[in-house]
C-alpha positions as CSV (number, residue, x, y, z in Angstrom):
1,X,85.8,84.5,69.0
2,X,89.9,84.7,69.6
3,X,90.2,88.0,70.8
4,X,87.9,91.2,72.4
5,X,89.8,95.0,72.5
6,X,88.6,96.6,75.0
7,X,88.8,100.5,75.5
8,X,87.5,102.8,77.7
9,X,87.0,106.0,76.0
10,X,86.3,109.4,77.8
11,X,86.3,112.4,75.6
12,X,89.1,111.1,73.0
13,X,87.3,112.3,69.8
14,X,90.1,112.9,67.9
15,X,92.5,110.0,69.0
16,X,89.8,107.6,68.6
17,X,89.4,108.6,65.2
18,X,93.1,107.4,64.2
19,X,92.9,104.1,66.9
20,X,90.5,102.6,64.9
21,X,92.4,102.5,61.7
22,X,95.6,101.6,63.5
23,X,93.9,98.9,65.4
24,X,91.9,97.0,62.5
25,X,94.9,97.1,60.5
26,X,96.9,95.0,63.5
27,X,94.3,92.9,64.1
28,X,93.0,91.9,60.4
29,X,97.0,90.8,60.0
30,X,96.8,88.5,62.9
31,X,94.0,86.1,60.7
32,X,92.2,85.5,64.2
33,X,88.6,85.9,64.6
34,X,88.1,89.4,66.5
35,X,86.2,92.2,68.2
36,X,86.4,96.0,69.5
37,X,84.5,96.8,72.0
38,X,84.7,100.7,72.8
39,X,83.0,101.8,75.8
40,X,82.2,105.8,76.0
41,X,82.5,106.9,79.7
42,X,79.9,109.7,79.7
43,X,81.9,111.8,76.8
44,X,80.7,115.6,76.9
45,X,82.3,116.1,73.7
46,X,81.9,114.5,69.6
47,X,83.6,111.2,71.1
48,X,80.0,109.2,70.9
49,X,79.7,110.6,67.5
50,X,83.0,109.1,66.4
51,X,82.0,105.8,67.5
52,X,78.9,105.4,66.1
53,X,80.0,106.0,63.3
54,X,82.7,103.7,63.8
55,X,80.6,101.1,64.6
56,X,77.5,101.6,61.8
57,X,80.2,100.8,59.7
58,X,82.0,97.8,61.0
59,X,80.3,94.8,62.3
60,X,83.3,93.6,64.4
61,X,83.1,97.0,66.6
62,X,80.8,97.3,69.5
63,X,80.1,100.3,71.2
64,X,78.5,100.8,74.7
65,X,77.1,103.9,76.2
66,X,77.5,105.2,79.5
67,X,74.9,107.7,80.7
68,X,77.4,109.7,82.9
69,X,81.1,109.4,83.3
70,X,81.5,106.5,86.1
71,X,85.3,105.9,85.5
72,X,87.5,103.9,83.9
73,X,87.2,100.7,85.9
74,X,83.3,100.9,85.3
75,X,84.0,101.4,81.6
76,X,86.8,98.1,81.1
77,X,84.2,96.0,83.7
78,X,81.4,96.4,81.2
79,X,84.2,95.9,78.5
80,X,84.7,92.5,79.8
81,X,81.1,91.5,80.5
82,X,80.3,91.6,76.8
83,X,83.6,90.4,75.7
84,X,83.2,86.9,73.6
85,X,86.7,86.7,72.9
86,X,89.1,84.0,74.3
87,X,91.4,86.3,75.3
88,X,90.3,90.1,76.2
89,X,93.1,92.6,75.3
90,X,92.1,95.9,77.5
91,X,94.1,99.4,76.0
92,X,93.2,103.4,76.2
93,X,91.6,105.1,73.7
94,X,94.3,108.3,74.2
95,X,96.9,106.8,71.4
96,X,99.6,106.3,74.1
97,X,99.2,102.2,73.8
98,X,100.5,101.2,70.4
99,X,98.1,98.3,68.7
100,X,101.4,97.3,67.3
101,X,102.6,95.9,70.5
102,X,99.4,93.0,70.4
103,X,100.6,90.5,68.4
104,X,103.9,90.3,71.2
105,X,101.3,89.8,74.1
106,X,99.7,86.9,72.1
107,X,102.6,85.6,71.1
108,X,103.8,85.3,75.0
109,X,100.4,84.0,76.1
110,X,101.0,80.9,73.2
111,X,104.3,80.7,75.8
112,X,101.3,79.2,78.7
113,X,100.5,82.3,80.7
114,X,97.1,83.6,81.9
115,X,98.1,87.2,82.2
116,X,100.4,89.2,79.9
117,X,101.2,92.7,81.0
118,X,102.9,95.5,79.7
119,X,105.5,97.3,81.0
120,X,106.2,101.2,79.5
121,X,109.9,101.4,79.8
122,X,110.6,104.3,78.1
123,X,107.4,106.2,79.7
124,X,106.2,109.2,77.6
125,X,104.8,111.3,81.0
126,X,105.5,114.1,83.2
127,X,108.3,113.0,85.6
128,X,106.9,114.6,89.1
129,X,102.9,114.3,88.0
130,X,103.3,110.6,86.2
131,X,106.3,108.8,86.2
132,X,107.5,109.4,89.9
133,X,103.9,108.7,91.7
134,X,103.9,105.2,88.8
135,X,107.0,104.1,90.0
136,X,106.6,104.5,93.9
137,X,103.1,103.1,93.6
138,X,104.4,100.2,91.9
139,X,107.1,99.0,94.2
140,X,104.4,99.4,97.4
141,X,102.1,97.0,94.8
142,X,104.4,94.6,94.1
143,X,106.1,94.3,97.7
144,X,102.2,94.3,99.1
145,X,100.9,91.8,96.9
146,X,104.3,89.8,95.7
147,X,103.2,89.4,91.9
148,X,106.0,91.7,90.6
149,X,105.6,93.7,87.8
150,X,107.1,97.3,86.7
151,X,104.3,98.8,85.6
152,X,100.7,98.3,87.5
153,X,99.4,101.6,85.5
154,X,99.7,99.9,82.0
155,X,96.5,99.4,80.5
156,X,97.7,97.3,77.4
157,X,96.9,93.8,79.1
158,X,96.3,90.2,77.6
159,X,94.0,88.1,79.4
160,X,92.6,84.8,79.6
161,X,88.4,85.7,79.7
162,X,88.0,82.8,82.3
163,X,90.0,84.4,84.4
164,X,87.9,88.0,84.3
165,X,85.3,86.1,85.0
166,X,86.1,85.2,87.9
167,X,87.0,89.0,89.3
168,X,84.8,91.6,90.3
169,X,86.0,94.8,89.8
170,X,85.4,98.4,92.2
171,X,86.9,101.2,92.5
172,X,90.6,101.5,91.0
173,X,90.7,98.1,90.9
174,X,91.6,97.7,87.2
175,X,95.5,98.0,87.8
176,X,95.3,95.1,90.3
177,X,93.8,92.7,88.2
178,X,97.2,90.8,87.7
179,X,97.8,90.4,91.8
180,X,93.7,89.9,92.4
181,X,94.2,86.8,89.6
182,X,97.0,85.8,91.5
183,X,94.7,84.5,94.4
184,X,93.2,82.4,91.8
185,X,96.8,81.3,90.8
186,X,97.7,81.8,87.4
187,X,100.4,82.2,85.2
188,X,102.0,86.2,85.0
189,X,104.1,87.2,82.5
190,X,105.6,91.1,81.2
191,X,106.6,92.2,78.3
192,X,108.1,95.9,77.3
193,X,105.9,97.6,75.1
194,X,105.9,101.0,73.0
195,X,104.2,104.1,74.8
196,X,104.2,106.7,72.7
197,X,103.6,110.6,73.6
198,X,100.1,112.3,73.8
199,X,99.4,114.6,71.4
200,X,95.7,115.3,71.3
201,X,93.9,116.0,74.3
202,X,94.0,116.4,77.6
203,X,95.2,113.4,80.7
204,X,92.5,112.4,82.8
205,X,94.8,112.1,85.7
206,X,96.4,113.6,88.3
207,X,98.1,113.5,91.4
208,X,95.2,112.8,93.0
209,X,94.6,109.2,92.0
210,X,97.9,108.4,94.1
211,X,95.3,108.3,97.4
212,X,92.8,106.5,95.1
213,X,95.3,103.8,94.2
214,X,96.6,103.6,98.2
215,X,93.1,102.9,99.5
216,X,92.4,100.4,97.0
217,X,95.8,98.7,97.4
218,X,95.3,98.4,101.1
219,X,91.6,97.0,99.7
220,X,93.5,94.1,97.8
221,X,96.2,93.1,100.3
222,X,93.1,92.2,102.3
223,X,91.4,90.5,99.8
224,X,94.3,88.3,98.9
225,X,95.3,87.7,102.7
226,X,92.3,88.3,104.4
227,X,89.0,87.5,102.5
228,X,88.2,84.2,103.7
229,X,89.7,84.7,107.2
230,X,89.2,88.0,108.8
231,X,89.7,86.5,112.7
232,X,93.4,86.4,111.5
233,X,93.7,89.8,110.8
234,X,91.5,91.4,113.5
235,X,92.5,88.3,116.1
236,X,95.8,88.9,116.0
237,X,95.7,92.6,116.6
238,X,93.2,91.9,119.2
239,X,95.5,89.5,120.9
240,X,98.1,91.8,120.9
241,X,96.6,94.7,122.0
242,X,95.4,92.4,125.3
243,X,99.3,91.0,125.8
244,X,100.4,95.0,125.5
245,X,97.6,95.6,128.6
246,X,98.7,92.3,130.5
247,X,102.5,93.9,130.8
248,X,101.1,97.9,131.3
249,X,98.7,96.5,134.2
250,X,101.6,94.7,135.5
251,X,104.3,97.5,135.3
252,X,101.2,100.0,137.0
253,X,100.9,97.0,139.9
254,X,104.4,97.1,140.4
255,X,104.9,101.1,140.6
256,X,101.8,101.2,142.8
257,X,103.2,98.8,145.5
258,X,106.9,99.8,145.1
259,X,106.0,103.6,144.9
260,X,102.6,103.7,146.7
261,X,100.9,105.5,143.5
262,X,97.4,106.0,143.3
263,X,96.6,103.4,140.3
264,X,94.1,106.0,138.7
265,X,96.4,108.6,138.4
266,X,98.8,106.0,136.2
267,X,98.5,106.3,132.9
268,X,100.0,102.5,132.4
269,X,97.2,101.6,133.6
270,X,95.0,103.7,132.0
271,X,96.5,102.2,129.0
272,X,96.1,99.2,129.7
273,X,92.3,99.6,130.5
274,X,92.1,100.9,126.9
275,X,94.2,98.7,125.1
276,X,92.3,95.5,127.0
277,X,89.1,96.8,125.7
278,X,90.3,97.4,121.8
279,X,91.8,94.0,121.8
280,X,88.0,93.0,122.8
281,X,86.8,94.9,120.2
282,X,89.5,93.8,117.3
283,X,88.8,89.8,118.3
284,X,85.3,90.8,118.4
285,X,85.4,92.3,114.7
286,X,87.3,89.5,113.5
287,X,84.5,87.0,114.6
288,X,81.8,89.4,112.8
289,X,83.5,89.3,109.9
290,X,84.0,84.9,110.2
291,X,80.0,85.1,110.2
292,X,79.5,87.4,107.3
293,X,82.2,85.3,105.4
294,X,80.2,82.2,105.8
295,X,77.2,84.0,104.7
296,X,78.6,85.3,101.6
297,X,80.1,82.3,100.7
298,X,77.3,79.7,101.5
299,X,74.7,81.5,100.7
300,X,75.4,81.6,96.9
301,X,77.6,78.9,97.0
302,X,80.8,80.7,96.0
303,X,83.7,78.7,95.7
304,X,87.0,79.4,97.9
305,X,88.7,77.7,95.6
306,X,89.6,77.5,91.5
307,X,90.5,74.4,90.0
308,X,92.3,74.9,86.6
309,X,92.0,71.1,85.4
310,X,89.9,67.2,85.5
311,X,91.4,64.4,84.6
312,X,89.0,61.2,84.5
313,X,85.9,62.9,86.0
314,X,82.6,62.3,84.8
315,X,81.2,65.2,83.6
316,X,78.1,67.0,85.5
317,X,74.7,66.7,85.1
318,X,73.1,70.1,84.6
């Protein structure tokens, strides 16, 4: 198989029903061996309808079945799970992503990337609600997690499907795919691509997905700096919390023999007392999380690295 669409679908009845067309028409030009696989996040409306439809009709569409809406991460992880194709092309089901735009992303992964993102220039949004929140939360990603892209929220994606395989996805964690690959080390490319305005239906977003997208950006900076070597986080917090104490308890002494203070009415070195003790506890946590490290990693024999190439190896026995 050359490529698997993926797309999440939550109560798109009547986009889906002009997608489809749209999309086989692209793909069936292309010549390539193909796939759609459309994923119904817990639609309370005719959406399932649509699809299975859709799908008694077709061969090359698949359709999976959520029993409640778990969100659109769930729906593109079970998306790529299934996925056969050598590269797994990820878009909404809302009409805004234009199939059109597909054969550019292939065209730029035949260039020797791993990961082909789009970028929505000319954004068809809100500008307080949409584009605004996109455009701040995309900076803080790209500054956090230094794979620099315009636009994190784009969902039209082309991917290498050794490289999903190797990701685990929670969460919001669907946008971050491109800087969580990065740890792996591959190849990022961007390419403009059309969005066009919504015109059926309602947006299943809001402003409140900015806090969503914080916590799990905070989530990924630790994974990419962190997840193998949590003493170097916690340690050196701990260490200097307990350098911070050192110079209070020292500034207390001194005003206490200079002044003739009574040392438990100083709040230096009351401070000092409790920033001693959370260094302890930060050194501490970052020891914990060394052990549990080990465990995850040894105990199923997970990797800490990827290698992308053998040359002259024997190949392995299974």
């Amino acid at each position: 198989m050359d490529i698997s669409v993926v797309i999440p679908v939550y109560n798109e009845e009547t986009n889906i029903k002009i997608l489809i067309p749209q999309l086989k028409s692209v793909l069936e030009k292309l010549q390539k061996t193909y796939e759609i696989i459309l994923v119904d996040d817990g639609s309370s409306d005719g959406t399932f309808k649509v699809l299975k439809k859709f799908a008694e009709q077709d061969r090359t569409i698949k359709l999976i079945r959520f029993r409640r809406n778990f969100g659109q991460t769930a729906a593109m992880s079970a998306g790529f799970d299934v996925a056969r194709g050598r590269i797994v092309i990820p878009m909404d089901g809302d009409l805004q992503n234009d199939p059109e735009d597909i054969p550019r992303l292939l065209e730029k992964m035949d260039e020797g990337y791993d990961v082909v993102s789009g970028w929505r220039e000319n954004r068809k949004d809100k500008f307080f609600t949409r584009r605004l929140p996109s455009y701040v939360g995309n900076k803080l990603i790209s500054m956090t997690t230094r794979v620099h892209l315009h636009d994190y929220g784009c969902t039209l994606k082309a991917y290498k499907k050794e490289i999903l395989d190797d990701i685990q996805l929670y969460g919001e964690m669907h946008r971050f795919i491109p800087a969580l690959a990065s740890w792996i080390g591959v190849r990022v490319a961007e390419i403009k691509v059309n969005h066009r305005p919504r015109k059926h239906g309602n947006s299943k977003y809001g402003l409140s997905r900015t806090i969503r997208v914080l916590l799990d950006l905070i989530n990924v900076k630790f994974l990419l700096s962190y997840s193998t070597k949590p003493i170097h986080l916690f340690g050196t917090g701990g260490i200097l919390s307990i350098i911070c104490s050192f110079f209070l308890l020292v500034l207390s002494l001194s005003f206490k023999f200079t002044f003739h203070t009574v040392l438990s009415n100083n709040s230096a070195f009351l401070l000092s007392i409790i920033l001693f003790l959370v260094g302890v506890i930060l050194i501490g946590m970052g020891l914990l999380g060394e052990i549990m490290v080990r465990m995850y990693y040894e105990s199923q024999h997970k990797p800490i690295y990827f290698i992308a190439e053998k040359v002259n190896f024997e190949p392995e026995s299974s």
